[in-house]
C-alpha positions as CSV (number, residue, x, y, z in Angstrom):
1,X,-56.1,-71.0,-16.8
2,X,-54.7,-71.0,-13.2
3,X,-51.4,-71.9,-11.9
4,X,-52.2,-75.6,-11.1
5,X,-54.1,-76.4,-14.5
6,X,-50.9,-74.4,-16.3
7,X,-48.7,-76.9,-13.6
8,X,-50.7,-80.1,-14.9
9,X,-50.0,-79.0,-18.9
10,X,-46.7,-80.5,-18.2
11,X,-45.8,-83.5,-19.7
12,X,-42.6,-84.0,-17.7
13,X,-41.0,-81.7,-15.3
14,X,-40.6,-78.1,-16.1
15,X,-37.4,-76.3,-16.2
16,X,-37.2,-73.7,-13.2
17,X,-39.4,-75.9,-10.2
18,X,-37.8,-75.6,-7.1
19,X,-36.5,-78.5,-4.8
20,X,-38.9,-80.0,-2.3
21,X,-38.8,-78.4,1.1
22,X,-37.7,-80.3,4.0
23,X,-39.1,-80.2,7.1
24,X,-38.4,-82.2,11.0
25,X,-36.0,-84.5,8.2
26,X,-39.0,-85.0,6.1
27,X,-40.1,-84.3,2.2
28,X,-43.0,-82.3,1.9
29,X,-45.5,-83.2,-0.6
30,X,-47.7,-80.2,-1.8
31,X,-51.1,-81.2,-2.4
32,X,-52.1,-82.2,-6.0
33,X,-47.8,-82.3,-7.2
34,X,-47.1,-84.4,-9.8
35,X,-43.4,-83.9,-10.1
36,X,-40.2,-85.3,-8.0
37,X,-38.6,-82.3,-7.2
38,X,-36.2,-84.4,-4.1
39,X,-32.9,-83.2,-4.0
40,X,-31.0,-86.7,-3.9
41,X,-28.1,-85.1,-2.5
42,X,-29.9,-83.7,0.5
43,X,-28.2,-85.9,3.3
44,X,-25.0,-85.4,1.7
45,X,-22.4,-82.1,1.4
46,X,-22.7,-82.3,-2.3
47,X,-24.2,-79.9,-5.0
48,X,-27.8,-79.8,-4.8
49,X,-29.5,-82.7,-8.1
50,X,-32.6,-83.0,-8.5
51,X,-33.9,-86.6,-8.9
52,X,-33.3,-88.0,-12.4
53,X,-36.8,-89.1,-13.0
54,X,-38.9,-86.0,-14.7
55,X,-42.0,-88.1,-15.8
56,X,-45.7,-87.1,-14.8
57,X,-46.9,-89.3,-12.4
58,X,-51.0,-89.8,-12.7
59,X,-51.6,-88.9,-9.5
60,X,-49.7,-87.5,-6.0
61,X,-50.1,-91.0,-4.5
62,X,-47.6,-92.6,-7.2
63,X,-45.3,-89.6,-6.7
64,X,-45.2,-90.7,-2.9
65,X,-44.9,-94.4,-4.1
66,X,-41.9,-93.0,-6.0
67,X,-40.2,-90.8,-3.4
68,X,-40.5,-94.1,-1.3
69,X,-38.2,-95.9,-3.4
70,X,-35.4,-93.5,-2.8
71,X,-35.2,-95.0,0.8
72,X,-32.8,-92.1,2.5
73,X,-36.0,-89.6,3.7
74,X,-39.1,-90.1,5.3
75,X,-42.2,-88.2,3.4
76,X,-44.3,-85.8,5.5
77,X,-47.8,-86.7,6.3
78,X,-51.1,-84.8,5.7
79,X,-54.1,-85.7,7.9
80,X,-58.0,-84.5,7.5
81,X,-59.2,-82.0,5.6
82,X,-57.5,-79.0,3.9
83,X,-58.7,-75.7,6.2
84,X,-59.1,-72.6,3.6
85,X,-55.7,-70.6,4.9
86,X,-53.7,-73.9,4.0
87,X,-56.0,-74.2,0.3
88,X,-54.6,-70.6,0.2
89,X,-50.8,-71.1,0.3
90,X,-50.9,-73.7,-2.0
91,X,-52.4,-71.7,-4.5
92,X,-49.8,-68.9,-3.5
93,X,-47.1,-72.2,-3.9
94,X,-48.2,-73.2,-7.0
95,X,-48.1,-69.5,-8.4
96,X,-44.6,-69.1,-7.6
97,X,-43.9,-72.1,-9.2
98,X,-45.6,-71.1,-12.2
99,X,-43.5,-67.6,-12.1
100,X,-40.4,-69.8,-11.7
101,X,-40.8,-71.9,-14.8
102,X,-41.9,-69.2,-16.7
103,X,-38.8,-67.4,-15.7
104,X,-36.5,-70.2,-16.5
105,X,-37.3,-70.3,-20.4
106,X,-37.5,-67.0,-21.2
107,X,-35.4,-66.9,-24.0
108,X,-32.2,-64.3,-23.2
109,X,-33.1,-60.9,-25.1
110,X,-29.8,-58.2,-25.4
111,X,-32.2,-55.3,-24.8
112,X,-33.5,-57.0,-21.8
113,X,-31.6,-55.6,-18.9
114,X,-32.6,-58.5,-17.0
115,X,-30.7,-61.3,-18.7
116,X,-32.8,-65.0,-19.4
117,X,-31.9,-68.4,-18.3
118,X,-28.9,-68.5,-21.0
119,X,-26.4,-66.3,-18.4
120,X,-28.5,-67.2,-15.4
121,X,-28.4,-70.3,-13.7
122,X,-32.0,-70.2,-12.4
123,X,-31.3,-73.9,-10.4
124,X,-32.1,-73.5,-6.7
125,X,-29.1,-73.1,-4.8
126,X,-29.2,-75.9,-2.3
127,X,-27.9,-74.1,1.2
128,X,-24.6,-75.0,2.9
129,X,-24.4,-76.5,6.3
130,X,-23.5,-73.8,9.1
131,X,-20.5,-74.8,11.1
132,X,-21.8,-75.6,14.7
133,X,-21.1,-72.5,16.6
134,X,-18.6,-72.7,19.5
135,X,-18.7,-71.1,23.2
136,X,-16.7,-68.3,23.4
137,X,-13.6,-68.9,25.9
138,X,-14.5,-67.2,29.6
139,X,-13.6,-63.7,29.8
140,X,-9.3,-64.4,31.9
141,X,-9.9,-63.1,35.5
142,X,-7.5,-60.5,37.1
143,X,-4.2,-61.5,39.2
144,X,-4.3,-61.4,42.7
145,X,-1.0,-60.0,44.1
146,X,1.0,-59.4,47.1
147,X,3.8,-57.5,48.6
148,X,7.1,-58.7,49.1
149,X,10.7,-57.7,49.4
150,X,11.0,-58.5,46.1
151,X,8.4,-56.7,44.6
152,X,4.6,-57.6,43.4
153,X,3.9,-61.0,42.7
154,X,1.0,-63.3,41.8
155,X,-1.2,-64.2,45.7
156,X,-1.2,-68.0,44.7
157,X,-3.2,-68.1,48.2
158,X,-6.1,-65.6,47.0
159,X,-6.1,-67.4,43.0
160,X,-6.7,-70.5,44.8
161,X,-9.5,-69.4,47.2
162,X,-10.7,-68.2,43.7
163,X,-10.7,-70.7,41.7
164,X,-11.7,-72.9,45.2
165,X,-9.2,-75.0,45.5
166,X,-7.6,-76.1,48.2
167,X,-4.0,-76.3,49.0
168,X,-2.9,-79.2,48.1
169,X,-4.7,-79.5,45.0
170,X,-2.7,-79.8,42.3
171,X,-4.0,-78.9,38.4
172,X,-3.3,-82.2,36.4
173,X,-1.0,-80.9,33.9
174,X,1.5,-79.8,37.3
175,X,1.4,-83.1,39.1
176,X,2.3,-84.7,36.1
177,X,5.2,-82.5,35.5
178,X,6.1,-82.2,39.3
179,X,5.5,-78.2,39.2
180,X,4.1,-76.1,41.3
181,X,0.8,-74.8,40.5
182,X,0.4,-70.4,40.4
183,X,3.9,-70.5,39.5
184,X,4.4,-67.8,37.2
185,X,7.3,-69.6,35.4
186,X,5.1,-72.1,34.7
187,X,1.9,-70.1,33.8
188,X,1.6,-71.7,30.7
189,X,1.1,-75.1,31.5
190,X,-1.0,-74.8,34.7
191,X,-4.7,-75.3,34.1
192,X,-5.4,-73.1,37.3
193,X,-3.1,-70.1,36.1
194,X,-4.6,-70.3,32.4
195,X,-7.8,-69.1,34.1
196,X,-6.1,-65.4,35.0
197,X,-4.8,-63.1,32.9
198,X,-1.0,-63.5,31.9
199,X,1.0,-62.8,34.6
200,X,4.1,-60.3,33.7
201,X,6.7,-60.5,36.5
202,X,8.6,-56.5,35.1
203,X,4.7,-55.1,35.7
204,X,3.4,-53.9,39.4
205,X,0.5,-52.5,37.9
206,X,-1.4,-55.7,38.3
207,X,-1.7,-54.4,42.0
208,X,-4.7,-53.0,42.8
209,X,-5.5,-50.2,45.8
210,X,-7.0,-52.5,48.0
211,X,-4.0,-55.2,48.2
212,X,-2.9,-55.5,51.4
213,X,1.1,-56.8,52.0
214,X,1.5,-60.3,53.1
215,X,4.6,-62.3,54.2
216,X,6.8,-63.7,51.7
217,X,7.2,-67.6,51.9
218,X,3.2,-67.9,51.7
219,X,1.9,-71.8,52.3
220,X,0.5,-73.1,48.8
């Protein structure tokens, strides 16, 4: 007896059959299946059901009729002819199924290492959404410094030719709070200065060989 005939001996749905694949948002219908195996949860972050109905239908076209009436997924089409790789995989489908059901009511046996349905939930785990992934933040650029009397600081001048901004252009965060943007008091609120690397006002190791010294009371 093969796979499909042992498939048809059903009466209702066996035990063990896994949950219709989906694909492009649509139920696919395996040639010849006889058996709603919809998940009715798919659309939803629930646990994975199975639909309620386990009857045989007489023939694939009333299971489509059926899986019509559950009005929240479109059913995949099949046009022409069946080509021999395709008559191939189902055979392979149904034989997994098969396996499957036979699996799920083997009754559990102690001297069995490999413990039945009774301590094994053999019901396909239905897979969890994956978060959508988010861009990683742009790697902080290096501060541009200069020379003055005081010591190093921050070469508002250079950050700006940068970032290319001209200036008077002001971040929007600054003009609202009347500050001064490349200010390193207020590095942590100016959406230009967020773009470097945190500016530490004790550290002159920011300066690199080729700074040259500029006048102190630059134009920004």
């Amino acid at each position: 007896m093969t796979s499909y005939e042992q498939y048809l001996a059903y009466d209702k749905r066996p035990e063990g059959l896994p949950f219709a694949d989906l694909e492009n948002g649509q139920v696919v219908v395996v040639p010849g299946e006889v058996f709603c195996r919809l998940d009715i949860n798919h659309d939803q972050l629930l646990p994975a059901e199975m639909c309620s109905n386990t009857k045989k239908f007489s023939n694939t076209g009333n299971l489509r009729a059926h899986l019509k009436s559950h009005k929240t997924i479109p059913i995949a089409t099949t046009a022409g002819a069946l080509s021999n790789d395709a008559k191939v995989q189902i055979k392979r489908t149904y034989d997994s199924w098969i396996a499957a059901i036979n699996h799920a009511q083997v009754p559990y046996d102690p001297a069995n290492s490999t413990p039945g349905p009774s301590t094994i939930n053999t019901t396909p785990v239905k897979p969890r959404r994956q978060p959508a992934e988010t861009a990683p933040e742009p790697a902080k650029l290096p501060v541009p410094t200069r020379k003055t009397k005081n010591g190093v600081v921050p070469n508002a001048a250079a950050m700006r030719r940068i970032l290319g901004k001209n200036k008077t252009e002001q971040c929007e965060h600054c003009s609202q709070g009347k500050y001064k943007c490349f200010d390193p008091e207020t590095q942590d609120i100016c959406d230009f200065f967020r773009q470097f690397k945190t500016w530490k006002t004790d550290s002159s190791s920011e300066l690199s060989s080729d700074d040259e010294e500029e006048e102190e009371g630059e134009e920004v």
